[in-house]
N, C-alpha and C positions, 0 to 999 in steps of 0.2 A: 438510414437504418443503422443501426448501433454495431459497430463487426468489434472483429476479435482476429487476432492474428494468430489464433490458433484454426483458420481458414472462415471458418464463420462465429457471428455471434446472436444469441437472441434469436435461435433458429428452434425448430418447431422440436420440443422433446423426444429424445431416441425411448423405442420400444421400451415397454416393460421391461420386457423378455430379455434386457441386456441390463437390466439394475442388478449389481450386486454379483457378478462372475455367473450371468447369465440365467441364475434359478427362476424359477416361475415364484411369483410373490406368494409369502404365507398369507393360509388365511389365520385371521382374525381370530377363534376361534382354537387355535392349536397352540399358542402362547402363551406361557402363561411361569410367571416366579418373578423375580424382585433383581432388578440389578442397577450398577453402581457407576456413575459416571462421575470420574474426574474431570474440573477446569478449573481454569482461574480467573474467573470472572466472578466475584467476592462480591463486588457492588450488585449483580443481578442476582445474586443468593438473598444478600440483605432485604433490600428492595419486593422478595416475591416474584420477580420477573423467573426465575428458572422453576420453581412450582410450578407457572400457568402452564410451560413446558411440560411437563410430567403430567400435568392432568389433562393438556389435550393427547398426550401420546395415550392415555390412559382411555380416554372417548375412542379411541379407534382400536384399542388391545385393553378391554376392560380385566383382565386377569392376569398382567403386569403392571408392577409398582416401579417407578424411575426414581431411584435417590442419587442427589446430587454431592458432593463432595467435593467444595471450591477450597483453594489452596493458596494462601499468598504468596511465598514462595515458591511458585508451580514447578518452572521450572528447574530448579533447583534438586526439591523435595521430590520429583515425580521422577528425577536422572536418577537419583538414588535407591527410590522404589522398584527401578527395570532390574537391579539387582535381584529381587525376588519376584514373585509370580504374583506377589498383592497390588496390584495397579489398576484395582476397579476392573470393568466388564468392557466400559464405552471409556476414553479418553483423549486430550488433543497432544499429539505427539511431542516431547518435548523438544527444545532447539537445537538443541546438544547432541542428540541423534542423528549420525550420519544414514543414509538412505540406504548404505551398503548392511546399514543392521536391524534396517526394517525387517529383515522375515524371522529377523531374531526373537522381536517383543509381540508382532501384530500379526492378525490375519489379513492374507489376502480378500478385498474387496470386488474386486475382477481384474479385466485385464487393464492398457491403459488406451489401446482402440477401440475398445468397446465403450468404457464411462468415458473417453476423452471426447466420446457424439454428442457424450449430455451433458456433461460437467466443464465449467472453467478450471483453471490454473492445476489440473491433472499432474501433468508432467509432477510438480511439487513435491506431492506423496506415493513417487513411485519409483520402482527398481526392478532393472530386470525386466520391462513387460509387464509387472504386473502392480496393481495401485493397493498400499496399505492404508493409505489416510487420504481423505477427501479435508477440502480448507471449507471451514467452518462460514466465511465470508472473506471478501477480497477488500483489497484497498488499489487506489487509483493516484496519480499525480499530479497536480493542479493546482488552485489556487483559488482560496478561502474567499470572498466575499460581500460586504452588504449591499444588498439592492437597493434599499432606500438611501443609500449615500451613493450610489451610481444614478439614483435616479433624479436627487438632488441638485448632483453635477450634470446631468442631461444626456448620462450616456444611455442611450436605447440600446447597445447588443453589446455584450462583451468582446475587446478587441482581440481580432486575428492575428496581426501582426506587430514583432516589436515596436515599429513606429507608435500603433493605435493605443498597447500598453503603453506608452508612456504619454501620449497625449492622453489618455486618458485620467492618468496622475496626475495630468497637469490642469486637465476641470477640475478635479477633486481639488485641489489645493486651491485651485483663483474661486470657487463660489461653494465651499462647504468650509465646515472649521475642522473637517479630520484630519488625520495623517492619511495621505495615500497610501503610502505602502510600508508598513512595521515592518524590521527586518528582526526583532527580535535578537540582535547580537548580544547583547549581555550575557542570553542563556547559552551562546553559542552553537549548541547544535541545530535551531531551526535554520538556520545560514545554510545547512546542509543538504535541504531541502532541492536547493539549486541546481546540487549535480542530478539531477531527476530530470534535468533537462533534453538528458542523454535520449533518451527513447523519443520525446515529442520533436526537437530536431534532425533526428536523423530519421524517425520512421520505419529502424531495421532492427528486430528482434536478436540478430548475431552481435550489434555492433558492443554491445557493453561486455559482455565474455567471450567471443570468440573473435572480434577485431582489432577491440583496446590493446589487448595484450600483444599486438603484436605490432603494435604503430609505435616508430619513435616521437610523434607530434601531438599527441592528442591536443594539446591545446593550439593549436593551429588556430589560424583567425579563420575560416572554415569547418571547424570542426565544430561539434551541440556541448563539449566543456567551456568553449570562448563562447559562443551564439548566449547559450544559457546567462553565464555568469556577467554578460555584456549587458544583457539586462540591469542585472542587483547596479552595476557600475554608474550606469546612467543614470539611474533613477537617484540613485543617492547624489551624485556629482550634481546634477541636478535641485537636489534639496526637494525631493519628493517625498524622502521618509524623515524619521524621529530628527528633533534638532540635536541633540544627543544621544548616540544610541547606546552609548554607554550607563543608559540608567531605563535601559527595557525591560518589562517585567514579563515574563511569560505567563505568570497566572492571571496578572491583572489585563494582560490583553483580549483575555478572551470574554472577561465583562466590556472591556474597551469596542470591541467589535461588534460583539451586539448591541453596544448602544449608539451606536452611529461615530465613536470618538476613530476607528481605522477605516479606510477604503479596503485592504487588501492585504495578504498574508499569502505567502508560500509554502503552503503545508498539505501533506498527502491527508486522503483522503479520510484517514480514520480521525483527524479533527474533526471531521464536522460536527459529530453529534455533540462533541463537546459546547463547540461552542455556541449550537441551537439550543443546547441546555442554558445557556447562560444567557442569550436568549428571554426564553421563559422565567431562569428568574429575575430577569430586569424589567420585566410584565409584557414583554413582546413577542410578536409571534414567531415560530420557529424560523417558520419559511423566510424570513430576513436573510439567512444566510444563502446565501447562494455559490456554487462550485463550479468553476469553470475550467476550460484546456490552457494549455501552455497558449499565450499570442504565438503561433507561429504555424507553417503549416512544409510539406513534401508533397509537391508537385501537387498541390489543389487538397491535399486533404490533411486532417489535423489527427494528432497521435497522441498518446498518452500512455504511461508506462504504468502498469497494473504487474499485483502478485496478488496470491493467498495470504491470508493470516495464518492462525493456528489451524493443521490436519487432525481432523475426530480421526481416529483409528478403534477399532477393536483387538482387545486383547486376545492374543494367543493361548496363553492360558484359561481363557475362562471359559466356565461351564456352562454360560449360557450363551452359545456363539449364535444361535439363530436371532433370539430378542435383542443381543447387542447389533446384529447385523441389519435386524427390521427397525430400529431404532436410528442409524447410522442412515439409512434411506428416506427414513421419515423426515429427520433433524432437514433432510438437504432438501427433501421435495416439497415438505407441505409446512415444516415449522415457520416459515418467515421467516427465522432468525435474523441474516443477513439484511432483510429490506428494513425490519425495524431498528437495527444497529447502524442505518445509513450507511451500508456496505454493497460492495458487488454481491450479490449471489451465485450462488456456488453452481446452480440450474441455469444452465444458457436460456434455458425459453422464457426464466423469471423477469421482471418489471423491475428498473432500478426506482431508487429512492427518487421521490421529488427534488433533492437536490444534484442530481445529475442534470436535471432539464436542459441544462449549458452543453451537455454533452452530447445528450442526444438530438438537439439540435443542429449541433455541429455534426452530425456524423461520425462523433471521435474514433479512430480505431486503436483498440487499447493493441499494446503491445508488451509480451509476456517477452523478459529475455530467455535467451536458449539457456539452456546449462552450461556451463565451459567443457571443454574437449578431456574424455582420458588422461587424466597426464597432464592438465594444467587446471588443476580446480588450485583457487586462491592467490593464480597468479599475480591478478589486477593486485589483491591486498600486498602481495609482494613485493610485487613493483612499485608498490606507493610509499611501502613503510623503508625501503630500502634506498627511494631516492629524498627521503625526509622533505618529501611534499606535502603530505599527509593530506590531501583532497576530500579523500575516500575514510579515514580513517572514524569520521565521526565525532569528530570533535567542535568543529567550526572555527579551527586556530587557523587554517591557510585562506577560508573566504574572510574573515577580519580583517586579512590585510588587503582585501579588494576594498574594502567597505573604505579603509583606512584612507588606502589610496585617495580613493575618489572623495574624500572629505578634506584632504590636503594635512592629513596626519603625517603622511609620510611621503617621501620624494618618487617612489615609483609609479610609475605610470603602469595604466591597466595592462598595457602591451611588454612593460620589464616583466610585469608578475610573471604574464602566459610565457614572455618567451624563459627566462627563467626554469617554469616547471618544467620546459619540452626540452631545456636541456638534461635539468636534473635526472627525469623518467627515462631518458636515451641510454643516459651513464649507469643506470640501474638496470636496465635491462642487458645491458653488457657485464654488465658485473655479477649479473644472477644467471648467466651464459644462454638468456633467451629471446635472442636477437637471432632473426629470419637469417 
């Protein structure tokens, strides 16, 4: 059964009578004006996909009209808009938005023990008690790949264990012609992907904001930053990815993968649909792609580190707070959004996309980090940019020299890198005076 470490998952939907700060649902009937939702999904405006949206909300509230309003610049353009009161009726909160000033721009939706019975990644869009923004769909941690090149190479179940991923690399390359595993280094950020590893080895919700920060070893040969990036190390040393990965193309790999030319990719979860798109236009069927868990597992079970994406909120100012509110409940309970965007959904008792199937097989249990403690939100970034480790920072400059290493670029070995960073991260957290 599929859990969630916010105690269960895929559990039986909480009461009506708790949607929404606990109101009894409108009826149908009492509805009725025109309002205005901002997003920045520009491609599903094109496309008509957000129409079909508006006209089934419209089958269920036939005397409200949903006009969409996508933005390419969203979040930019919409940080600017909180300045005045015009920010649509329905929109996804922008990023830029501390939580502390959610009761600023949005209505409360309810409390966060009431929707946190029904809904995933809660905590996300809330403050105080109380939740202003529900996440529109969630994303997951794992790892991208094609079944007809696993089935090629004669793997029947995706591997559990680091041992299995790399045996598994190693059919792919002795009886297929793909790349096992593209690291996509050129673009450098998908290398980033790695630190993701943090939640599926360790299996503890605290350990990325309320333990990190306070260890002087993270990379410890023990620890899910060494376990993880132990991985990328081998596989490459190895010669299980690109013979050069200095000429990796990121757009081109996602035609590469759907055509049988990659085994495997390290990308969260909001790849997939892209690259079941690409897929389809190389005339193949979606379902090629397949998503599976980290190889690895805690004490018999396997983990996966999950968030929200973009939070819908309702406007505080606007004047139609009930339609924005019954639209807000709809979007989350009955639109699909989420299953058809190949996303978690936002509704614990909803069905994940067929490309979970790896996961729900396994049992995965996703794992939501906690927030950081009062008084240490941003420390991890802190401690990273200050011991010029830069891990965390998002760039893919400090895993390129794992890559490097293990290519024989350069003289360090995978064990100078790690011990290295746990020196530099020790000297940084003494120097930023937040040493235990």
């Amino acid at each position: 059964m599929f859990k969630h470490l916010f105690r269960k998952s895929l559990v039986a939907a909480a009461s009506l009578t708790l949607i929404l700060a606990a109101q009894a649902p409108i009826a149908a009937q009492t509805l009725s004006g025109t309002i205005t939702i901002l997003n920045h999904r520009t491609d599903l405006d094109k496309d008509g996909t957000l129409a079909k949206y508006s006209e089934a909300f419209k089958a269920k509230y036939p005397d409200v009209t949903v006009n969409w309003e996508t933005i390419t610049d969203y979040a930019g353009e919409v940080a600017t808009r909180l300045n005045t009161t015009d920010y649509g009726d329905v929109l996804n909160i922008p990023p830029s938005v501390p939580a502390d000033k959610f009761p600023q721009f949005f209505s409360v939706l309810g409390t966060v023990d009431e929707l946190g019975q029904k809904y995933n990644f809660i905590n996300e869009g809330a403050y105080d008690g109380n939740v202003y923004g529900i996440a529109t769909t969630g994303n997951a941690n794992g790892m991208l790949y094609n079944k007809d090149v696993f089935k090629a190479a004669g793997i029947t179940d995706v591997p559990k264990t680091p041992e299995e991923f790399l045996a598994a690399l190693k059919l792919i390359k002795d009886k297929t012609q793909a790349i096992p595993l593209y690291t996509n280094y050129h673009a450098g950020w998908p290398l980033t992907s790695w630190n993701t590893g943090i939640e599926a080895f360790s299996g503890d919700a605290d350990y990325a904001n309320i333990k990190l920060p306070h260890m002087d070893a993270p990379f410890a040969s023990d620890q899910p930053l060494y376990l993880s990036y132990k991985m990328l190390y081998d596989a490459v040393k190895a010669g299980y990815t690109e013979k050069d990965p200095t000429t990796t193309d990121w757009e081109k790999s996602k035609a590469m993968i759907a055509n049988g030319e990659i085994g495997v990719m390290n990308l969260g979860s909001w790849a997939i649909v892209q690259m079941q798109q690409a897929a389809v236009a190389a005339g193949k069927d979606a379902s090629i792609i397949g998503y599976m868990p980290y190889p690895t597992s805690v004490d018999g079970k396997q983990y996966a580190g999950a968030g929200g994406d973009y939070k819908m909120a309702v406007n505080k100012n606007s004047p139609n707070q009930e339609i924005a509110t019954a639209f807000v409940t709809w979007f989350m309970d009955e639109s699909n959004f989420a299953f058809d965007q190949g996303g978690i959904p936002p509704l614990k008792s909803a069905k994940l996309p067929p490309a979970y199937d790896a996961f729900s097989a396994a049992g995965v249990i996703l794992v939501v980090d906690t927030p950081a403690k009062a008084g240490e939100e941003g420390w991890v970034n802190n401690i990273d940019k200050e011991s010029e480790v830069g891990w965390n920072n998002g760039s893919g400059a400090w895993q390129s020299t794992i890559v490097d290493a293990a290519r024989g670029q350069i003289s360090e070995s995978f064990d100078d890198i790690m011990n290295a960073a746990n020196t530099k991260w020790a000297d940084a957290r003494k120097s930023l005076g937040v040493t235990d």
